[in-house]
N, C-alpha and C positions, 0 to 999 in steps of 0.2 A: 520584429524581434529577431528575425536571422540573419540581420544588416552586422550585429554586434558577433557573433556567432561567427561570420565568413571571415571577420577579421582575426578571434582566437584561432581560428583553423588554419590563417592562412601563415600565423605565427609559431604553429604548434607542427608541420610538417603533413607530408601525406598520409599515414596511415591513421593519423588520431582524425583529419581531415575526414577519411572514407569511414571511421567510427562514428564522427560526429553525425557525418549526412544518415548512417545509420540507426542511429538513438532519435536521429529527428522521426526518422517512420516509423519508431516506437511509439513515439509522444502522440504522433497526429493517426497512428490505429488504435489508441486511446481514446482519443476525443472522439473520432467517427463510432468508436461503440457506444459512447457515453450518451452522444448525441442520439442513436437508435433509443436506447435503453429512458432517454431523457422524455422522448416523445411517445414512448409507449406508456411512460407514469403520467403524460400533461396533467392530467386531472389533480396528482397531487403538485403537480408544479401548478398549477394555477389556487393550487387552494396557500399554497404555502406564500406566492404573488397576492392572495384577495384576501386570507384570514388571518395572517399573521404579522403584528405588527413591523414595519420596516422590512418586510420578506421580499418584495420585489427588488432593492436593495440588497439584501444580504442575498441574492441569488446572483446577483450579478458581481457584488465582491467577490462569491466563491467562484462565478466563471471567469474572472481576470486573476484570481490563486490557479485557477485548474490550467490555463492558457502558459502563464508564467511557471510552472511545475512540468508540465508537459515538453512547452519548446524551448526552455533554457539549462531547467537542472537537468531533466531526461537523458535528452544527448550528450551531455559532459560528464555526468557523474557514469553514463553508460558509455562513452569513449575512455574512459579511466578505468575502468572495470575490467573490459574487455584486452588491457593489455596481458593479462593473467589466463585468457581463455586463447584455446589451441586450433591453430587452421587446418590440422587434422582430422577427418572426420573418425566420429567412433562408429562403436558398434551400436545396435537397435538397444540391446539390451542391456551394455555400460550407458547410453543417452536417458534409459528406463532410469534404473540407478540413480544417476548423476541427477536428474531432475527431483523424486524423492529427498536426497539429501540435501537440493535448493529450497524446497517445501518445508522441512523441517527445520533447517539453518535459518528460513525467511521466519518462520513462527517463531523458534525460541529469538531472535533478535529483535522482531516485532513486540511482541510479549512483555517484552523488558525494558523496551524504551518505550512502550506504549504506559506500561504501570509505573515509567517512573514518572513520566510526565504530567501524572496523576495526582503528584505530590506538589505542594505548594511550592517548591524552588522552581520547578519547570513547567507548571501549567499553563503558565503565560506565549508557551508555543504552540498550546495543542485548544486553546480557547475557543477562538476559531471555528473549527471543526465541530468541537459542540452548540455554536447556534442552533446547526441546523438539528433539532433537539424532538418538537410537537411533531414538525412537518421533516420529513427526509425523504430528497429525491436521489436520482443515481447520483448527478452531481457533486453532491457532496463526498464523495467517496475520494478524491482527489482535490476537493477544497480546502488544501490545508497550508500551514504558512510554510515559508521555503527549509527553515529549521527542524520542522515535523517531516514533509516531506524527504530530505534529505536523511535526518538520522535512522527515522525509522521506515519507509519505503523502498527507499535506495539503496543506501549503505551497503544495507544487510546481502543484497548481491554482491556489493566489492568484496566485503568478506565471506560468501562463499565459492568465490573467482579465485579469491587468495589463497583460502584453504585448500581447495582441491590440486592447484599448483604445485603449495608447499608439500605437501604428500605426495606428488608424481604424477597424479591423474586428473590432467587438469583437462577443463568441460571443452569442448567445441561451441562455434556459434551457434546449432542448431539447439544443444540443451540450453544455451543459456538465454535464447529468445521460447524456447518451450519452457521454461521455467519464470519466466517473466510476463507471458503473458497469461499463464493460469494461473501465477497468484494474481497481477492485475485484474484480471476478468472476473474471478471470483471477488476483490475487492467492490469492481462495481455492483454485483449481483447480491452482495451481502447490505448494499445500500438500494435496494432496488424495491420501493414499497409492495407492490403488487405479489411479492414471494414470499412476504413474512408468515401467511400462514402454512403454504405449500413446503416451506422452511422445517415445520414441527416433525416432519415426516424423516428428516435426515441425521444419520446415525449419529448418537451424542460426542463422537470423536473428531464430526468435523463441523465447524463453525456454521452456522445457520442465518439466514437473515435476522429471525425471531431476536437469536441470542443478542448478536450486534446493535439491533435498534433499542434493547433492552438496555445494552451499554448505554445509549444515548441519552437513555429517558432519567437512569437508575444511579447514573457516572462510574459509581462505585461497585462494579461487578464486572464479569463479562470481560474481561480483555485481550481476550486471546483474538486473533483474524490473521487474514483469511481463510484461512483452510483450516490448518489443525488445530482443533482445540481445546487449547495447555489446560482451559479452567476445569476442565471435566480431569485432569488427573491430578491437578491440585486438590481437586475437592475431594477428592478418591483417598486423600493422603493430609492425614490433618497435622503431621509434623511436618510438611514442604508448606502447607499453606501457612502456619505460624514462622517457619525461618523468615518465609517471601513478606511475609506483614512485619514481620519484626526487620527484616533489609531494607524494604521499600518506604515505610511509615507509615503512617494514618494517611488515605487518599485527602484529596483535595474537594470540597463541594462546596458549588455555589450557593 
């Protein structure tokens, strides 16, 4: 996979080059967690392998999604990103800041293309991801197709890369790999079977394992990840939650 990758780079100039090689050790301190986190759930990975139809299969499509997500789109859409972010270093507590309004930028952007892809026009990219449905390993938290990936994973950095630019105060490297890798890590951890119950414990405003795997089972519920969680102030507000149904449509169920 990084045969194709040294050739964009080597067309694209040095600095996108040093971004590139950068996003790659984003991708593969993904997998190295994934892979902890994968082998501390074995038990449900082997049950999701031994009791669910075609699951040894569908674990391994989602580890050729997780491999192609991680060392293709990662590094490019995170070399793209990053022209926006400043070689300046900030302050402790503009870095505080700046990561917060990455949390929040990354929720409401998640959020949104998460619930629209809920809808019959766009379900067809988020499919995928709801196999892993009975059984859910960490895995799955990045098994998704490069469309899903992309819109709602990624993206949502390039536009809070842009945004903080456009306004004057634009991020240094340090918030914008702090701010990537705690929603990343929290992404795996919300897919992480063995939390779901230690989950029920954590305040209703931030995303919980429980909540997410409920997404999986329920489809129709729960959308908000990783972190903040929008459904708890949609629910709180029953004119947002009738505009967002009447914007959005009737979800999609299998």
């Amino acid at each position: 996979m990084e045969a194709p990758l040294k050739t964009i780079v080597n067309l694209a100039g040095d600095r996108f080059a040093r971004d590139v090689v950068e996003g790659l050790w984003v991708g593969k301190t993904f997998c190295a967690e994934c892979l902890v986190l994968e082998l501390l759930s074995f038990r449900h990975v082997i049950a999701l392998w031994t009791q669910q139809r075609d699951g040894a299969r569908l674990w391994l499509r989602g580890l050729a999604h997780v491999l192609l997500n991680m060392f293709v789109f990662t590094p490019l859409i995170f070399a793209y990103s990053v022209r926006w972010v400043s070689d300046d270093e900030l302050s402790a507590p503009a870095r505080f800041v700046q990561v917060l309004v990455a949390m929040l930028v990354h929720s409401v952007g998640y959020y949104s293309v998460h619930r629209a892809m809920h809808t019959p026009a766009l379900y067809w990219c988020h499919k995928f991801h709801h196999r892993f449905n009975r059984i859910i390993t960490p895995l799955a938290a990045n098994a998704v197709t490069p469309v899903e990936y992309s819109l709602a994973y990624a993206i949502p950095f390039t536009a809070y890369a842009r945004l903080l630019s456009a306004v004057g105060y634009p991020a240094d490297r340090f918030t914008i790999h702090a701010a990537i890798w705690i929603i990343g890590f929290t992404n795996l951890l919300i897919h992480t079977p063995d939390l779901e119950p230690l989950s029920k414990k954590l305040p209703a405003w931030l995303v919980g394992t429980h909540d997410h795997f409920e997404h999986h089972r329920k489809l129709a519920k729960n959308y908000a990840a990783p972190t903040f969680n929008l459904d708890t102030a949609v629910r709180q507000s029953p004119a947002a939650d009738r505009v967002l149904a009447r914007w959005f449509g009737k979800a999609y169920l299998e």
